[in-house]
OpenMM code with the backbone's topology and positions (N, CA, C; nanometers):
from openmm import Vec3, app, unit

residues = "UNK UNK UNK UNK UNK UNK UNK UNK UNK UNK UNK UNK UNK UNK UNK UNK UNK UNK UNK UNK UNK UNK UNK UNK UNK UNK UNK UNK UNK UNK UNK UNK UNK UNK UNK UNK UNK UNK UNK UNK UNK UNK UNK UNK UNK UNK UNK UNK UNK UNK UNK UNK UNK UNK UNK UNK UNK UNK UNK".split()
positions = [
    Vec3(-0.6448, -0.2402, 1.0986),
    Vec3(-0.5622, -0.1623, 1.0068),
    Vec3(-0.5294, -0.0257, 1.0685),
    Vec3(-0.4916, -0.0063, 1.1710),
    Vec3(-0.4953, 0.0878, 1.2802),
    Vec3(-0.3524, 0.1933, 1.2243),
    Vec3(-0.2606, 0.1305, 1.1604),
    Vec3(-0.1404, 0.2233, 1.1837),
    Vec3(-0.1862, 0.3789, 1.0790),
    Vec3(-0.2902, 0.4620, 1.2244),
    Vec3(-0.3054, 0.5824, 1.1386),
    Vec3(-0.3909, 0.5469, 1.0450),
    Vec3(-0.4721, 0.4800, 1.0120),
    Vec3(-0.5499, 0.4443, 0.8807),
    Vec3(-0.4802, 0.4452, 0.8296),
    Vec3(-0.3631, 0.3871, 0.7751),
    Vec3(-0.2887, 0.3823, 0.6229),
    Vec3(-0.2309, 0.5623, 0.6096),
    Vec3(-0.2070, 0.5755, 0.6921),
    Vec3(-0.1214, 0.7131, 0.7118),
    Vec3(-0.2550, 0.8524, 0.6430),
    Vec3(-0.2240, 0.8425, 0.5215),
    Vec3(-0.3337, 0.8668, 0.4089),
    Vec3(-0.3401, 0.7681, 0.3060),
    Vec3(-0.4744, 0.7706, 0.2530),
    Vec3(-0.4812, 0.6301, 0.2234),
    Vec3(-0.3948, 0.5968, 0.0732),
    Vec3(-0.2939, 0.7072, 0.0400),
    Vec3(-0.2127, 0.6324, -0.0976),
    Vec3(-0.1112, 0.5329, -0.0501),
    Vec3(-0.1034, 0.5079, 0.0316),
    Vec3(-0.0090, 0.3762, 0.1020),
    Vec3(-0.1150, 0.2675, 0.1620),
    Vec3(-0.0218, 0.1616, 0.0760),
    Vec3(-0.0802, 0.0326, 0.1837),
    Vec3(0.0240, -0.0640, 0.1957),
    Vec3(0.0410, -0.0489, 0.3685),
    Vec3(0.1783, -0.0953, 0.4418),
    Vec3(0.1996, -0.2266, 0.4053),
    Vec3(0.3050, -0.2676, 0.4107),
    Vec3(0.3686, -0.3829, 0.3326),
    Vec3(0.4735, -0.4457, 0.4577),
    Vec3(0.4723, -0.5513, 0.5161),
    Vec3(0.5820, -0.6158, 0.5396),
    Vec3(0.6813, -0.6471, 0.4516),
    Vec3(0.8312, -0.6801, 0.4706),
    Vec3(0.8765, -0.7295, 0.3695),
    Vec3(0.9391, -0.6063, 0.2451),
    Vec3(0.9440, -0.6516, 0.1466),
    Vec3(1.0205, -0.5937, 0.0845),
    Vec3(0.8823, -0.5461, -0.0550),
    Vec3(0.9126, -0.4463, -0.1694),
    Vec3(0.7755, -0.3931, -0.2386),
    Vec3(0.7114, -0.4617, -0.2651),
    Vec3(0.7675, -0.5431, -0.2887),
    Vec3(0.7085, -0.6221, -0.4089),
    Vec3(0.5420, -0.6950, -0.3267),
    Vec3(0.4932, -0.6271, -0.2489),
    Vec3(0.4267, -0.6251, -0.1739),
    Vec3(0.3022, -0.6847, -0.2052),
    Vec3(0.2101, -0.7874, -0.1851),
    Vec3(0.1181, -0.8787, -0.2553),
    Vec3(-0.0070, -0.8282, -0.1873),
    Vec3(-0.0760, -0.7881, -0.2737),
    Vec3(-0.2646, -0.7645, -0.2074),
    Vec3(-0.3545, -0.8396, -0.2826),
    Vec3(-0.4933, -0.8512, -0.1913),
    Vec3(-0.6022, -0.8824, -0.2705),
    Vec3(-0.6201, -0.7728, -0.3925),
    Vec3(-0.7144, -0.8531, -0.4663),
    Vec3(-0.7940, -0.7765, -0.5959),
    Vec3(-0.8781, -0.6663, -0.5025),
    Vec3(-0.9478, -0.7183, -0.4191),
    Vec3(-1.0456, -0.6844, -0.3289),
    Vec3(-1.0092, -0.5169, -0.2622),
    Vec3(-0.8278, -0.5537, -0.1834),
    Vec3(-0.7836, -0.4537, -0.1360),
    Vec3(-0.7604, -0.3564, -0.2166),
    Vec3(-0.6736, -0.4125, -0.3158),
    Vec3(-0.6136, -0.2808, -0.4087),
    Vec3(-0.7740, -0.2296, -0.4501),
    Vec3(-0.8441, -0.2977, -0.4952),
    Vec3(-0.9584, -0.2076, -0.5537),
    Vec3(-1.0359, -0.0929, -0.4449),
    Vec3(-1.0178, -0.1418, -0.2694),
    Vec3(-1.0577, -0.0642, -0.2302),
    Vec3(-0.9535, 0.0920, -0.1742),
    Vec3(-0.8083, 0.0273, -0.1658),
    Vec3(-0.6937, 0.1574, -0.1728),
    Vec3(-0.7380, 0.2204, -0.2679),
    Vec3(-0.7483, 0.1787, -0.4119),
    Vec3(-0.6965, 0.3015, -0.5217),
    Vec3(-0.8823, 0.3615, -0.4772),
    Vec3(-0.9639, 0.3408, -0.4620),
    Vec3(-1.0966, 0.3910, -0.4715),
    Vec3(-1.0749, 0.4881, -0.3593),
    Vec3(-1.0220, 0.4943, -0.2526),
    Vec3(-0.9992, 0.5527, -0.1091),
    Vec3(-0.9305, 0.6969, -0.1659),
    Vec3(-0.8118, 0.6168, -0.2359),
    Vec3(-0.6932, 0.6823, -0.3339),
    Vec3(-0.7824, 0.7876, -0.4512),
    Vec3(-0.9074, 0.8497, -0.4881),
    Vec3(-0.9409, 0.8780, -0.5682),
    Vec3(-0.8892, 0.8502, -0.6825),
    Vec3(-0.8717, 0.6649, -0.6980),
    Vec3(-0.8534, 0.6143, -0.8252),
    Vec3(-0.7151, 0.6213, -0.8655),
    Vec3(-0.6581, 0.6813, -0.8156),
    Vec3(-0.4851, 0.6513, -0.8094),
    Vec3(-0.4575, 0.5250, -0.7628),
    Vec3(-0.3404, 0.4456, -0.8226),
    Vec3(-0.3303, 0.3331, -0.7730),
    Vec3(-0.2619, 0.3438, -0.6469),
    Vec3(-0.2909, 0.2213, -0.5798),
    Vec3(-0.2260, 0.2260, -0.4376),
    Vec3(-0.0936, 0.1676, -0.4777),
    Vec3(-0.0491, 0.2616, -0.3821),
    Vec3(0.1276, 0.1873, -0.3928),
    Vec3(0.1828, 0.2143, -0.2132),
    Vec3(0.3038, 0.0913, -0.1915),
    Vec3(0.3956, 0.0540, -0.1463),
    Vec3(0.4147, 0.1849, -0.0098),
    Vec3(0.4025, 0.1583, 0.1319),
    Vec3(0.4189, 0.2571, 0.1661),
    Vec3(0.4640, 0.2167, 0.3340),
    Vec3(0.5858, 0.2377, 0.3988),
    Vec3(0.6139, 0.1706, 0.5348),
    Vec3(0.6331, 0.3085, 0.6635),
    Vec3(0.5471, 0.3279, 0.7587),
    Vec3(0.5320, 0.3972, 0.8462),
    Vec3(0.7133, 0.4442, 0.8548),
    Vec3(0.7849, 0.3487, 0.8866),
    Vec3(0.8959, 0.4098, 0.9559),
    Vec3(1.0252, 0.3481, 0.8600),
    Vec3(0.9806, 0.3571, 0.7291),
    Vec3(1.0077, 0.3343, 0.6149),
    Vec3(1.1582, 0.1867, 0.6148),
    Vec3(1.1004, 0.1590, 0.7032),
    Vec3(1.1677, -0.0092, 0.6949),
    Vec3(1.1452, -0.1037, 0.5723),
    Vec3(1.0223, -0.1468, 0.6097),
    Vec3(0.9850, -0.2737, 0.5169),
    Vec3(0.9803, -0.2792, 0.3600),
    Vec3(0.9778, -0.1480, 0.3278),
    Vec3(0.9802, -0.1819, 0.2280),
    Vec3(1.1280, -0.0919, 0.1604),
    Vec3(1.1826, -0.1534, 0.0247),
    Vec3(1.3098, -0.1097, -0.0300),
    Vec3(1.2631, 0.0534, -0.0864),
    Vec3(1.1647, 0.0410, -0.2057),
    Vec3(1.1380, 0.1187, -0.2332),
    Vec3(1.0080, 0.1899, -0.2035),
    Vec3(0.9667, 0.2812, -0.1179),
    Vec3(0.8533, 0.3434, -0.0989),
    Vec3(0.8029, 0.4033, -0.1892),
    Vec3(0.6579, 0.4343, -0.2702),
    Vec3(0.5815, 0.4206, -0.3925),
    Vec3(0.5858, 0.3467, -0.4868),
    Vec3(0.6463, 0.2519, -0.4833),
    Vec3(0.6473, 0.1410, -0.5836),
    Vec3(0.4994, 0.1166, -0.5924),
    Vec3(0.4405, 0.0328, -0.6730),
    Vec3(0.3115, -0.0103, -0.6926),
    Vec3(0.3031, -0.1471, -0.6439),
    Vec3(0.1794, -0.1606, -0.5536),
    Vec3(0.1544, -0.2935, -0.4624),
    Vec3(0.1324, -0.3953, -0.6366),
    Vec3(0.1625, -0.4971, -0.5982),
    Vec3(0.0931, -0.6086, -0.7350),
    Vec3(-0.0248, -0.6984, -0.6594),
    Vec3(-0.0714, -0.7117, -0.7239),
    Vec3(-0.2618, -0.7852, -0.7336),
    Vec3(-0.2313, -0.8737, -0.7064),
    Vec3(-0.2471, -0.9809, -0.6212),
    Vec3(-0.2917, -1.1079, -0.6394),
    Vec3(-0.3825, -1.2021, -0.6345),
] * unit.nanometer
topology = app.Topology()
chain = topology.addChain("A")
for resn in residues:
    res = topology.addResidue(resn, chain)
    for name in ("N", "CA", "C"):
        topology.addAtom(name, app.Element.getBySymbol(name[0]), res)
């Protein structure tokens, strides 16, 4: 998970477009990283994803 650690950790990079799919596992450990803010939607060189801060969805 190298790119920069997740820049800071309120992003978690997404291929693809927001609607961006994580574990239960992950998101629980972003938003905890996140001091409990949810993790949302976030692309280094703001490609992949449409909208940047959107909220990742659980899966």
């Amino acid at each position: 998970m190298a790119k920069e650690d997740l820049r800071d950790d309120t992003y978690a990079y997404c291929s693809g477009e927001c609607g961006a799919q994580v574990t239960k596992e992950l998101y629980d450990q972003l938003t905890q990283r996140n001091d409990g803010d949810p993790a949302v939607c976030g692309d280094p060189h703001d490609v992949g994803c449409s909208r940047k801060g959107q909220p990742l969805i659980v899966r």
